[in-house]
C-alpha positions as a printed NumPy array, in Angstrom:
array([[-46.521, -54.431,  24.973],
       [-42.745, -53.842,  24.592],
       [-42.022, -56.909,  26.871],
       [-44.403, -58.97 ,  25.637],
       [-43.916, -58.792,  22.3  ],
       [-46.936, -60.197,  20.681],
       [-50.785, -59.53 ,  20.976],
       [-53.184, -62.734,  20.036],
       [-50.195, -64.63 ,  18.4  ],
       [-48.613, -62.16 ,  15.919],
       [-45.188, -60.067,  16.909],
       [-46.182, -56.465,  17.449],
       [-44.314, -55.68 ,  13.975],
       [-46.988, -57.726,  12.44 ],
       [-49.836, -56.172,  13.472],
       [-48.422, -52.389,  12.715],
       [-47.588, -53.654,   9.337],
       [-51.328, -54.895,   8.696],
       [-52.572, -51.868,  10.441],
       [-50.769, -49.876,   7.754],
       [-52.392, -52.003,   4.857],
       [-55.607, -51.965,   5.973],
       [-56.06 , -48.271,   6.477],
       [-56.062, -48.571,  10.255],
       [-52.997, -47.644,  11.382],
       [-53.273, -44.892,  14.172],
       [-50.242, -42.456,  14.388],
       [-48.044, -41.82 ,  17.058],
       [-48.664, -38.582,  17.082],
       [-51.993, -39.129,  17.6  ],
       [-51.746, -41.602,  20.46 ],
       [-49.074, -39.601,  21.977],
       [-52.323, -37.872,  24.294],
       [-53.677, -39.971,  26.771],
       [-57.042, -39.077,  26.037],
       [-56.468, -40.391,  21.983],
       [-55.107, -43.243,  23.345],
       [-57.488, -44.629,  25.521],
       [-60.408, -43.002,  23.326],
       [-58.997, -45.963,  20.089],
       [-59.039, -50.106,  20.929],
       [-56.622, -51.864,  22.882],
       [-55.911, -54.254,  19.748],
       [-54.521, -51.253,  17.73 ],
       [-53.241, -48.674,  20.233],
       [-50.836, -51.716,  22.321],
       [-49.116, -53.068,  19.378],
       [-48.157, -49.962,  17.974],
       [-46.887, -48.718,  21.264],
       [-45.073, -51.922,  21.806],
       [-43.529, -51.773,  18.424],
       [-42.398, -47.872,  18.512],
       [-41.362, -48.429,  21.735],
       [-38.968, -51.197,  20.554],
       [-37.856, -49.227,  17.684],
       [-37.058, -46.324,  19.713],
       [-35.069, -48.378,  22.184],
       [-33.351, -50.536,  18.98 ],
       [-32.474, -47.502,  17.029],
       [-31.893, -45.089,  19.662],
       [-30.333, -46.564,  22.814],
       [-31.968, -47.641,  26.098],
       [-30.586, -44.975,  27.758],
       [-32.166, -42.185,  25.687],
       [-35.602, -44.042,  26.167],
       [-34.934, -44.19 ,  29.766],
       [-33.81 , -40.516,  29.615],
       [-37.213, -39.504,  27.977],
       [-39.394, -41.985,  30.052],
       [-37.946, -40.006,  32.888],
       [-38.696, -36.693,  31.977],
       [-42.224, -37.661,  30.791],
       [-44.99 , -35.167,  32.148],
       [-48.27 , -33.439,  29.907],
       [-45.958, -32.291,  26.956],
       [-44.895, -36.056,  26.19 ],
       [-44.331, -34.299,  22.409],
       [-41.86 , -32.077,  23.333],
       [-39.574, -33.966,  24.987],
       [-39.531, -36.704,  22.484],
       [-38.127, -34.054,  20.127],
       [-35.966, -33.019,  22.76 ],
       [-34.514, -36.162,  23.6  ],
       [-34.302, -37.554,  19.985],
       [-33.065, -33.809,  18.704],
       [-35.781, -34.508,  15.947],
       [-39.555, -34.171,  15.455],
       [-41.599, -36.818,  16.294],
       [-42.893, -36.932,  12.496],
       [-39.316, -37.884,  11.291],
       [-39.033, -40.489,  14.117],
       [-42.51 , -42.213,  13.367],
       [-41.823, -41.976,   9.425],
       [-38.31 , -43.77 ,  10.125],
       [-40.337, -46.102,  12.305],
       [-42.933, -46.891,   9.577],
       [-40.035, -47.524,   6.858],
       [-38.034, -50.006,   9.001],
       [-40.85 , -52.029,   8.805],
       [-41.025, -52.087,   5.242],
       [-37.309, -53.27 ,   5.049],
       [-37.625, -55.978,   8.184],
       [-39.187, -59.761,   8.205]])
């Protein structure tokens, strides 16, 4: 969803932000597990992916992104925090704010 961009016409911004006001809004932390993931719909789980996954790369670097994507294995969560030197909670609330302060 990164490289797309959009899902059914609206940028992948858009539909986090009316996932938010609407009370459906799943968190990263949650999705971060395969099985939460594919256990939620498409139509919320791919936007918000797409949109983290730009704000990570926008805020962060490509090469940390690229850094983390390759070190990916069953503890995803861990080396998020490792990568980013953060928690993933501080991450996702930075990630939630920006889109208060963007178009």
């Amino acid at each position: 969803m990164y490289f797309d961009r959009t899902w059914w016409g609206k940028s992948n911004e858009e539909w986090v932000k009316c996932f938010i006001h609407s009370g459906t809004y799943i968190q990263i932390t949650k999705l971060i597990s395969n099985d939460n993931f594919s256990a939620n719909p498409d139509e919320t789980t791919y936007p918000i992916a797409g949109a983290f996954t730009k704000y990570l790369i926008e805020r962060y670097g490509r090469d940390l992104y690229i850094l983390m994507y390759g070190l990916k294995d069953n503890d995803l969560l861990n080396i998020i925090q490792q990568v980013y030197s953060t928690k993933l909670e501080n991450i996702e609330r930075d990630f939630v704010e920006s889109l208060s302060t963007n178009v």
